[in-house]
C-alpha positions, 0 to 999 in steps of 0.5 A: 323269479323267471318265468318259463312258457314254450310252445308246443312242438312235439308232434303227436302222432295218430299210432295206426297203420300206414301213418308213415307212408308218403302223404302224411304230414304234421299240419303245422309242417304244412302251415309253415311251408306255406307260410315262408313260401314253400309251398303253394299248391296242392291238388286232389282230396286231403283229410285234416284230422282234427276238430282244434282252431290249427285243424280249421286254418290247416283246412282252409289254408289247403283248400285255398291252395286248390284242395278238397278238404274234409276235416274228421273231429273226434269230436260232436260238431258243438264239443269241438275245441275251435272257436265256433266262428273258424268252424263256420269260415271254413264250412263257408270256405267250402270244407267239409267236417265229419264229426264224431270219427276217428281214424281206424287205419291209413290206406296206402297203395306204392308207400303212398296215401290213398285214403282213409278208414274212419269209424265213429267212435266217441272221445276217450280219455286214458288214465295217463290223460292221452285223448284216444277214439273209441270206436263204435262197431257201426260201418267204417267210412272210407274216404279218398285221400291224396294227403293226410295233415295231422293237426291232433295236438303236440306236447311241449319240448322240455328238453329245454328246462334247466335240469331238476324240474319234476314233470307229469305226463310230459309237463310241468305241475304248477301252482295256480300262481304258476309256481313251479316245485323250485324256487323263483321258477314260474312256468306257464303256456303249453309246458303246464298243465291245465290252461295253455293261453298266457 
């Protein structure tokens, strides 16, 4: 048989307001460029959005490269899906993580990023299995920002599956051998549902 696993590589975008301004960036982008050396600095306060493992190494890698950083987690400090030891490395590092907030509107002044509205809002998921904030009526919290790095998920490029593969919700529905709905095909990773480590 063959067996099919991919990474993620659709970026998830946060759907508000001035998310397409100068200043937000996908943070696994971010990583990237400074991984192969194009990029090396960066000054001023960013927001990381996003309470995963990649939030955490996009937190410290900007606050490595001279920024102020805070991390805004949709979810509580002991639900978020780092590994608790990445949340310490970059509490230790000098990050600061506002837990339970979501991101209400992106604040933009000259087509740039200036900030950022959070409000508390609790996690919610919709019946297509989306992750979304749901917002509380209490005070938003308004932060300055000179970058925004999203880092709240990607979904899996199936562009790249031979066609006739049957998907639900942008992946593949597997057995819990890894058995696809065609013959001698096994998927597993990012293009399936359920756990994505292989």
């Amino acid at each position: 048989g063959e067996f099919l696993m991919r990474s993620s590589h659709a970026h998830l975008r946060l759907g508000v307001a001035g998310e397409a301004s100068q200043g937000v960036y996908d943070g696994l982008a971010f990583l990237q460029g400074v991984n192969s050396g194009r990029r090396s600095r960066l000054g001023g306060h960013v927001v990381v959005v996003g309470g995963s493992s990649t939030a955490m190494d996009i937190a410290r890698t900007a606050r490595r490269l001279g920024a102020t950083v805070t991390v805004a987690a949709l979810e509580a400090r002991e639900a978020m899906p780092a590994l608790a030891e990445e949340v310490e490395q970059a509490l230790a590092e000098g990050v600061e993580i506002v837990n339970e907030v979501g991101v209400e509107d992106i604040l933009v002044q000259k087509g740039k990023v200036a900030g950022v509205r959070l409000r508390p809002a609790r996690l919610a998921v919709t019946e297509s299995g989306a992750i979304q904030p749901r917002f509380s009526e209490e005070s938003p919290i308004i932060l300055e920002a000179h970058a925004l790095l999203l880092a709240v998920g990607q979904l899996p490029d199936l562009t790249l599956l031979p066609p006739g593969f049957s998907t639900e919700r942008g992946q593949l529905p597997v057995a819990e051998d890894g058995a696809t709905d065609r013959p001698r095909f096994f998927a597993g990773g990012d293009f399936t549902q359920g756990p994505r480590s292989v």
